[in-house]
C-alpha positions as CSV (number, residue, x, y, z in Angstrom):
1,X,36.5,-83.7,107.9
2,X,35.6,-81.4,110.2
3,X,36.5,-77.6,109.9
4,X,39.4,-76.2,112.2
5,X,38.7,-73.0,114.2
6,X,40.9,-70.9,112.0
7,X,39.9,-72.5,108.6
8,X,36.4,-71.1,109.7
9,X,37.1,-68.0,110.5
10,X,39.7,-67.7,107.4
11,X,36.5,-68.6,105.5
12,X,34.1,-65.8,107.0
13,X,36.4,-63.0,106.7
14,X,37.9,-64.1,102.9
15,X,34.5,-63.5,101.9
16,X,34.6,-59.7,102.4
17,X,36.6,-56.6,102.5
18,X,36.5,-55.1,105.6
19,X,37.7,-51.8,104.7
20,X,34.7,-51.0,102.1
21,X,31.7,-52.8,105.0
22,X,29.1,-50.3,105.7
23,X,28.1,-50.0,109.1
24,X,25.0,-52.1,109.2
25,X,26.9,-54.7,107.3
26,X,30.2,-54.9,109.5
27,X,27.6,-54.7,113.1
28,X,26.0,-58.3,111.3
29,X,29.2,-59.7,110.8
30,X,30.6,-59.2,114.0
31,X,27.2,-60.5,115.4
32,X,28.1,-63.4,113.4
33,X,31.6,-63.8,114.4
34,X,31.3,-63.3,117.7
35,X,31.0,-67.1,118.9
36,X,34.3,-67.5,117.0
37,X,36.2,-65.1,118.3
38,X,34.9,-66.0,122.4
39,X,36.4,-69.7,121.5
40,X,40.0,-68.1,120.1
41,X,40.1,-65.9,123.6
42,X,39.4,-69.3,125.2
43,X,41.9,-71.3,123.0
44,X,44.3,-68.8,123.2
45,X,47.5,-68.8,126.2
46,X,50.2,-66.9,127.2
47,X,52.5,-68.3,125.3
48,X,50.9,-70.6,122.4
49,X,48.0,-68.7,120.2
50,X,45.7,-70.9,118.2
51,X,45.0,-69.3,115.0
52,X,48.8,-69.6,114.5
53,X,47.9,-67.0,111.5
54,X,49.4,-62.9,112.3
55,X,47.1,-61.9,109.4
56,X,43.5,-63.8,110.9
57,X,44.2,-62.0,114.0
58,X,44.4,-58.6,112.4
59,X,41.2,-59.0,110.7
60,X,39.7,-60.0,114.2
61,X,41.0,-56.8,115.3
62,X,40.1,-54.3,112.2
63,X,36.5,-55.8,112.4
64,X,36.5,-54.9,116.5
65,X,38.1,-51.5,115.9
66,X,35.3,-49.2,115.7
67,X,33.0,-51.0,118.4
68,X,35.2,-52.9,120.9
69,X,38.9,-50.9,120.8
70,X,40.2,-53.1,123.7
71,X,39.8,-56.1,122.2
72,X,41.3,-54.7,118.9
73,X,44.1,-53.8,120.5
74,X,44.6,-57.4,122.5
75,X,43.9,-59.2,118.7
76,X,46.2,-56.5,117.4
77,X,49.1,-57.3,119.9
78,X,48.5,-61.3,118.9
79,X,48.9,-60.4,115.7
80,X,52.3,-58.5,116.7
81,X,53.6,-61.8,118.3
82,X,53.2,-63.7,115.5
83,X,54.8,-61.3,113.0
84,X,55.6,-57.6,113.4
85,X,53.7,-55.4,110.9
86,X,52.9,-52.5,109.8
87,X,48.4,-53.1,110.4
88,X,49.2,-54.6,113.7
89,X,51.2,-51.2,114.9
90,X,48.9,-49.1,113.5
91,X,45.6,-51.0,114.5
92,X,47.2,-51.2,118.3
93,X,48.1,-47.8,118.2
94,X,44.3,-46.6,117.0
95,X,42.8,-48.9,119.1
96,X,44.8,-47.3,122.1
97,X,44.4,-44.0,121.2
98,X,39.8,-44.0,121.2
99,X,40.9,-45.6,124.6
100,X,42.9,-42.4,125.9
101,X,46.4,-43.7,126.0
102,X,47.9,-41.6,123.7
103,X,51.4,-42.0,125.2
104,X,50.7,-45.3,124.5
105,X,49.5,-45.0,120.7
106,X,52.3,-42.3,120.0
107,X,54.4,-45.9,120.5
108,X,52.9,-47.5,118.4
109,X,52.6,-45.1,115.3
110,X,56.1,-44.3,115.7
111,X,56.5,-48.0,115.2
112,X,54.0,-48.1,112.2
113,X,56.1,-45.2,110.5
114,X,58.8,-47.6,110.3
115,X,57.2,-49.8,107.7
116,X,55.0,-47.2,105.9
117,X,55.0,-43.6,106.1
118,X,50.8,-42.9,105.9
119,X,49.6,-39.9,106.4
120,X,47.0,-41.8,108.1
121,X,49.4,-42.4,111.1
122,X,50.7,-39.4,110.8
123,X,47.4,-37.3,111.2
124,X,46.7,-39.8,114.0
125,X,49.9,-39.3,115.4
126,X,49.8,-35.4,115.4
127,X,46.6,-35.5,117.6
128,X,47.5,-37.5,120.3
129,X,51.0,-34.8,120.4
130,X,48.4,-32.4,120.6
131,X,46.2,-34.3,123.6
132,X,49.7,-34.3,125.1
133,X,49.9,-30.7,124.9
134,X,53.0,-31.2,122.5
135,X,52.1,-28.5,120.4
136,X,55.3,-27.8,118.5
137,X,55.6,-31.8,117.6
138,X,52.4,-32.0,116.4
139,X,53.1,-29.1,113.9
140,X,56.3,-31.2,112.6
141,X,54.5,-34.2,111.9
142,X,51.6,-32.8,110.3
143,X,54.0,-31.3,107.7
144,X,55.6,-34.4,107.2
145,X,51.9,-35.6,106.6
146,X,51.3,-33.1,104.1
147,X,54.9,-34.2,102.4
148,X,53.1,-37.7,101.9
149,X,49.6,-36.0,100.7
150,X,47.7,-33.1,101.3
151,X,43.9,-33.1,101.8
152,X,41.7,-30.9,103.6
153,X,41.2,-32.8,106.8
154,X,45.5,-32.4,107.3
155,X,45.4,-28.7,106.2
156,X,42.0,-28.2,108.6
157,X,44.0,-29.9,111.5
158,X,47.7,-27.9,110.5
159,X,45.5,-24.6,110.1
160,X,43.4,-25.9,113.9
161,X,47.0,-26.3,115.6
162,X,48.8,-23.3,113.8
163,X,45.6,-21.4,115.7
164,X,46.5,-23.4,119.1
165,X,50.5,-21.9,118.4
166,X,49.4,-18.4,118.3
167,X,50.1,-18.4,114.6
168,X,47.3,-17.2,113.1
169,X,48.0,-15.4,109.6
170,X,49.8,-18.5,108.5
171,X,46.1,-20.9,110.2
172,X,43.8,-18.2,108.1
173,X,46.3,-19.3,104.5
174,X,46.1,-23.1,105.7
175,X,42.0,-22.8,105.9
176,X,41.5,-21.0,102.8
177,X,44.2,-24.0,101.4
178,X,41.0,-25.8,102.2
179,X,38.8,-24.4,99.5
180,X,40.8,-26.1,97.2
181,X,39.6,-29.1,97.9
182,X,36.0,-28.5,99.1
183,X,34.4,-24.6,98.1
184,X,33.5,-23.9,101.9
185,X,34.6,-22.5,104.9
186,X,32.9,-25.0,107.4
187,X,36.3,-26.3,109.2
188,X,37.3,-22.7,109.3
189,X,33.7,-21.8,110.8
190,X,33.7,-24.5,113.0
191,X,37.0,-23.8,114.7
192,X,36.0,-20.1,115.2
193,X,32.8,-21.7,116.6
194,X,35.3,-24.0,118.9
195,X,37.2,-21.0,120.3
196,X,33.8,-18.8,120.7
197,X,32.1,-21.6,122.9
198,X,35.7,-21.8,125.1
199,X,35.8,-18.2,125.7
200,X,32.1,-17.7,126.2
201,X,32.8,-20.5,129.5
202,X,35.5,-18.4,131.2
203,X,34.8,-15.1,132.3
204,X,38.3,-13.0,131.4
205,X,38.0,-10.7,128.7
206,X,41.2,-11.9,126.8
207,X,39.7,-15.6,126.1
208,X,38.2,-13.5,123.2
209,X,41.5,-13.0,121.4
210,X,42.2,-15.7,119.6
211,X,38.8,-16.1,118.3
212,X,38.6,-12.3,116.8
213,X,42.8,-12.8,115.7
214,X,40.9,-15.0,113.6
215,X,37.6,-13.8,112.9
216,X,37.9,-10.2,113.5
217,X,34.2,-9.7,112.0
218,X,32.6,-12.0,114.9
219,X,30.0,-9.9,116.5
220,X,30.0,-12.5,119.6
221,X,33.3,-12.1,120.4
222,X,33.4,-8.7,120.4
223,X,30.2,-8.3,122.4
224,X,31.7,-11.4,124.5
225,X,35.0,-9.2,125.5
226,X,33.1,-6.4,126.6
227,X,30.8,-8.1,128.7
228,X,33.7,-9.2,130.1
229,X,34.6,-6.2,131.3
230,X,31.8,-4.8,132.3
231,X,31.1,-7.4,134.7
232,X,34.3,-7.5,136.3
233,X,33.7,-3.0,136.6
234,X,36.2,-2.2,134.2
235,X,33.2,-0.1,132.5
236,X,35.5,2.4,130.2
237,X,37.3,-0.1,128.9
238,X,34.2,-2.0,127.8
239,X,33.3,0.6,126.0
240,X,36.4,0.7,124.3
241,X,36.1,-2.5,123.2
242,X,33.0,-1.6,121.6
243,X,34.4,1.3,119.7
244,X,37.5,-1.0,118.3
245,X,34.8,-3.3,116.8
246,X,33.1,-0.5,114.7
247,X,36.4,-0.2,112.9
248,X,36.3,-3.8,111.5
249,X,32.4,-4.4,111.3
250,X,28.8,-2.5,111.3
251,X,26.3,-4.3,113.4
252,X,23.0,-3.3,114.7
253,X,23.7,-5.2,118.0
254,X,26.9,-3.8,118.3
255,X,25.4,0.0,118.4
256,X,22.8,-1.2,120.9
257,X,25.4,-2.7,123.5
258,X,27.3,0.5,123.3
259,X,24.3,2.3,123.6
260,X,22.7,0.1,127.0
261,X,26.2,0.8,128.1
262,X,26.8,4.3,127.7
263,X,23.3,5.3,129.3
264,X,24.0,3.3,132.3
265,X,27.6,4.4,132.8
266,X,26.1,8.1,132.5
267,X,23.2,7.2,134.9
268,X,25.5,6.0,137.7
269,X,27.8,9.1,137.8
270,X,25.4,11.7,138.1
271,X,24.4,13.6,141.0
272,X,20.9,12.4,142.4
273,X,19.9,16.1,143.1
274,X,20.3,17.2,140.0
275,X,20.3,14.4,138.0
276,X,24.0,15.3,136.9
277,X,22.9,18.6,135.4
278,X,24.3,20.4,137.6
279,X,20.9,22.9,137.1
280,X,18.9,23.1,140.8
281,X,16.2,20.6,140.2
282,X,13.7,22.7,141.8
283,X,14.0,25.7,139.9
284,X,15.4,24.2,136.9
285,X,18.5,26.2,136.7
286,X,16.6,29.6,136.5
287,X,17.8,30.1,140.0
288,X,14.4,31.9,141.2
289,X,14.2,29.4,144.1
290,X,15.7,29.3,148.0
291,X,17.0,25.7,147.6
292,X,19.5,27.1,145.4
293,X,20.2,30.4,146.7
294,X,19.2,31.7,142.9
295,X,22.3,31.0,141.8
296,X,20.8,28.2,139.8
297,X,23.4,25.2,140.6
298,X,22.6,22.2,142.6
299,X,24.1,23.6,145.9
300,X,24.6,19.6,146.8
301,X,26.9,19.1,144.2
302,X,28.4,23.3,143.8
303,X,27.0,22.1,139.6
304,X,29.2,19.3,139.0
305,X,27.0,16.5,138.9
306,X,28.4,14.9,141.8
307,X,27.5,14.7,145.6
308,X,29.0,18.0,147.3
309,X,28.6,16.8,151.0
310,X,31.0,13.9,150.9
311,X,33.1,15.2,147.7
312,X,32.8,11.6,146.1
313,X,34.3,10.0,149.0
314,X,31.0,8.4,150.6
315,X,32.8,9.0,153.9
316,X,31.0,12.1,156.3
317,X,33.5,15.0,156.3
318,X,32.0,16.6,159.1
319,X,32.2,13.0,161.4
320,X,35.1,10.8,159.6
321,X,33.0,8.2,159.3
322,X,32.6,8.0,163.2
323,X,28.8,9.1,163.1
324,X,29.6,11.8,165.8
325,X,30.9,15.3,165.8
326,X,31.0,16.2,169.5
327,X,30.6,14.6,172.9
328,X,27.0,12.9,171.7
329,X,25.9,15.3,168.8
330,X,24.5,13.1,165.7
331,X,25.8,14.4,162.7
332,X,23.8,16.1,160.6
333,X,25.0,14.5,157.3
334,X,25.1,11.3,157.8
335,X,22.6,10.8,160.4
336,X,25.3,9.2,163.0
337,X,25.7,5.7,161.0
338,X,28.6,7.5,159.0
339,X,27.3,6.9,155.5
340,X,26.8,9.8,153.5
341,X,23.0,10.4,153.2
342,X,23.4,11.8,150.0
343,X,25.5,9.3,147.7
344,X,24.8,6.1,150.5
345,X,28.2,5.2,149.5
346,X,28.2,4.6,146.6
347,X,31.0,6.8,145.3
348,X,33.9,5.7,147.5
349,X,35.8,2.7,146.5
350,X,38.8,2.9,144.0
351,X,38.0,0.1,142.3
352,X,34.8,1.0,140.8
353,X,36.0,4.6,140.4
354,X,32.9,6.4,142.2
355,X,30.3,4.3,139.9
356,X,29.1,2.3,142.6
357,X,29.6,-1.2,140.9
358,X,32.6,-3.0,142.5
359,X,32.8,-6.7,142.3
360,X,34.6,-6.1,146.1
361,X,32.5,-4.4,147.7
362,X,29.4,-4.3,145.4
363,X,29.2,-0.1,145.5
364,X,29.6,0.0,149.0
365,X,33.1,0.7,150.5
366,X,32.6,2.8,152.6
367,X,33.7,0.7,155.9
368,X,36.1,2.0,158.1
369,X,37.1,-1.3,159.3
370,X,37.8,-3.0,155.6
371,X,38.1,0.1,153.6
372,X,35.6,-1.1,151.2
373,X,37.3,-5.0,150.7
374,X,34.1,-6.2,152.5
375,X,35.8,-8.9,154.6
376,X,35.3,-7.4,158.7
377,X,33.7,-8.5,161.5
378,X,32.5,-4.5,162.0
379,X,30.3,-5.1,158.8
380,X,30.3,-8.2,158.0
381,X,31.0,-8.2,154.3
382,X,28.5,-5.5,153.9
383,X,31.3,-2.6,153.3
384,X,28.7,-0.5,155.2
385,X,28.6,-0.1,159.6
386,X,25.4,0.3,159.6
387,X,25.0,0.3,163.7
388,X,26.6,2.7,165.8
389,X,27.6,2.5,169.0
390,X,26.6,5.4,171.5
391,X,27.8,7.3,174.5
């Protein structure tokens, strides 16, 4: 008597427990089953299935899972039509969630949850919430998770979505929770890790928070945050940053950072005729010399370190900016282009606060047309007229 379809896949699958195959072992068996499972999709209608057998079609599926989630979830459905059950919910709803229908797996675990409560589905259920930005609900059903059984995967996904909540004392007790299950701090590492690669791709200062809220000893971050700054010309406040670290953490990389950025923030506020001394660079200070009239101070800058001729506005006093000071008389300052020849602008636009680094006008802003936002036809996003026209 020859062997029906089901009775021969009822005899390949009795033969085994699918939950305890390894991987090598369940990839031969479906290599095996395959032919079998082709003639059920090919048996199989809309309204009459072949196996006749909810529990055949569930293995199918559970064997599938890992490799082929669509087809687990159409054996999974069979399964469903035959009987209603708790593997067929929860094997559908897995099978759509690897597929990215998670509104469509939340379904289906909800339905799972009605049979057996599993942490399992739970945990499973918590993450697609959270792929659905459903912060909040996730945090609810992983507690009823951990009311069915605590392990450190559910405390290192409660402690990963407390973090995503803005709740981070009570993330930092559910990680060290962890250790009492495994005596490391790799999910707690990794998820700084996590937040430190996000923030390190954006370029705002205050992606950095959450990662030193929970790691307030992470060098990266704190070097991160001031970069940050920096960049965008909010220089003092970089260095500000810097300072707060030292009172959490000593690090040689830290001192350096503040050091490369206290020397360059000096460097771009002094005066270049006396080096922001203030002392006449010629006579260093003694003031035996004409160019300072022996009173020893840069006479550019009266011995404050800045450019006296344009009083740290970039803009000719003696011209406006117009590169004229009489019918066609060339100014003697700023050579008729209207761009102090001392500072060349650089000391003008509010946004960089005389330190020549504006992300708007990139130190220049000294355009009468654009005051400094560098978008005019005059200068053509250069901040700076550079021709003149003449009488």
């Amino acid at each position: 008597m020859n062997e029906s379809l089901a009775e021969k896949i009822e005899r390949k699958l009795s033969e085994v427990n699918l939950e305890t195959l390894s991987t090598d072992e369940k990839d031969r068996l479906k290599e095996e089953m395959f032919p079998l499972i082709e003639e059920v999709e090919k048996e199989d209608g809309p309204y009459i299935l072949s196996l006749k057998n909810p529990v055949l079609y569930l293995k199918i599926s559970y064997l599938l899972l890992d490799s082929h989630p669509k087809k687990a979830d159409e054996f999974a459905k069979k399964s469903l039509k035959l009987e209603k059950s708790y593997g067929g919910y929860f094997i559908s709803g897995k099978a759509l969630f690897d597929l990215g229908d998670f509104k469509g797996a939340l379904g289906n675990f909800d339905e799972a949850l009605k049979y057996k409560k599993t942490a399992e589905v739970y945990r499973l259920k918590a993450l697609a919430l959270k792929k659905r930005g459903k912060t909040d609900r996730a945090l609810r059903t992983i507690e009823k998770a951990l009311e069915v059984e605590e392990s450190k995967e559910i405390f290192a996904l409660y402690a990963d979505t407390l973090v995503n909540s803005g709740d981070i004392e009570k993330a930092k007790e559910y990680y060290s929770k962890i250790e009492t299950f495994e005596k490391n701090t790799y999910l707690y590492d990794k998820k700084v890790k996590d937040l430190l690669d996000d923030a390190k791709k954006q370029s705002l200062p205050q992606n950095f928070d959450d990662v030193l809220k929970l790691d307030e000893k992470c060098v990266d971050a704190w070097i991160g945050k001031a970069e940050r700054y920096w960049n965008i010309g909010e220089k003092e406040e970089a260095l500000s940053v810097l300072e707060e670290s030292e009172n959490h953490l000593e690090d040689e990389r830290i001192k350096d950072k503040k050091s490369e950025y206290k020397r360059d923030f000096v460097e771009e506020e002094l005066c270049k005729n006396c080096s922001g001394t203030g002392n006449c660079i010629k006579c260093s200070g003694s003031g035996d010399c004409q160019n300072c009239d022996g009173s020893g101070d840069c006479i550019k800058c009266s011995g404050s370190g800045y450019c006296f001729n344009c009083e740290g506005s970039a803009n000719c006093p003696n011209c406006d900016g117009k590169g004229k000071t009489g019918w066609i008389t060339k100014c003697e300052i700023c050579g008729g282009n209207g761009v102090c020849m001392e500072c060349e602008g650089e000391l003008l636009c509010d946004k960089c606060k005389g330190l020549g680094n504006c992300i708007i006008c990139k130190g220049n802003g000294n355009c009468e047309g654009c005051q400094g936002s560098g978008g005019c036809p005059d200068c053509k996003g250069r901040g700076v007229v550079k021709t003149v026209e003449r009488y």
